[in-house]
N, C-alpha and C positions, 0 to 999 in steps of 0.2 A: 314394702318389698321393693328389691331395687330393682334395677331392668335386667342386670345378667340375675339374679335370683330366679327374676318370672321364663327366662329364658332357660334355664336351669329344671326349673320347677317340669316345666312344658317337655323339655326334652325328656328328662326322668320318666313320664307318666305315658310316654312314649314308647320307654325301655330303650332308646337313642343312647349310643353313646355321643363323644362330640366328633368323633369321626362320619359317623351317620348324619349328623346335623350336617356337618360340613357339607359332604356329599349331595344332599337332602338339598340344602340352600346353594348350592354351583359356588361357594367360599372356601378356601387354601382353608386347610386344616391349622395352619398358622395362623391366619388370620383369627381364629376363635380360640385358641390356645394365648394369644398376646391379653383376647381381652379377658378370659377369665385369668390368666395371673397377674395383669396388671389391675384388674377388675374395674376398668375403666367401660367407660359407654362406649357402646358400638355406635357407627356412622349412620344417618338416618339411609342410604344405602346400604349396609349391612343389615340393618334391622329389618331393611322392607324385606331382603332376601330368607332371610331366619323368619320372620312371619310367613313369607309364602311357600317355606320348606314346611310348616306347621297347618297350614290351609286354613288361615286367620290374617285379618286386615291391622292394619296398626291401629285402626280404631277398638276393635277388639282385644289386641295385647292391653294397649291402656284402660280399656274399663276396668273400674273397680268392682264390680260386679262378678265374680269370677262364676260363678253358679250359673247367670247367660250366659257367660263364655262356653262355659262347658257344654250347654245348653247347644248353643250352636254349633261346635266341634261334634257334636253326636248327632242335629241334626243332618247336619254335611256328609257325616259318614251313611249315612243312610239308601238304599235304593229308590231309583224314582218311585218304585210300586210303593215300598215299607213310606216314601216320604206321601204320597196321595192315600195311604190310608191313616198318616197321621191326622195329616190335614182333616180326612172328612173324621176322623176321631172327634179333632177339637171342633169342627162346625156342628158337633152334634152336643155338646156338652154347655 
């Protein structure tokens, strides 16, 4: 998968358009229209932006792993309370 694909992928699962991305990561709605029709890589500035619109690290965009990824995008979404009764979930298991 290339990098606008997972970037792609990410905002779809979102329901984002690239308008909302843009928005989302403080980037000109042009600037993310250039890079999906030249489908060239975005700027490691670009990308850090577009991961923090997404509430993911660059470490994270690139794992291969997408199952953590997701993993972690849903523990994030979580409340402190739902996150300390996961927690003592998994310390009981």
């Amino acid at each position: 998968m290339t990098v606008m694909e997972k970037i792609d992928a990410l905002r779809k699962e979102r329901g984002w358009s690239v308008n909302n991305l843009a928005m989302e990561a403080m980037l000109t709605q042009s600037t993310l229209n250039n890079l999906y029709t030249r489908g060239a890589e975005p700027k490691l500035s670009t990308l850090r932006a577009i991961c923090g619109a997404f509430g993911i690290t660059l470490a994270e965009f690139f794992s291969d792993e997408m199952e953590e990824d997701e993993l972690i995008r849903r523990v994030r979404a979580l409340s402190p309370s739902q996150k300390e009764a996961l927690l003592h979930l998994l310390r009981e298991m």
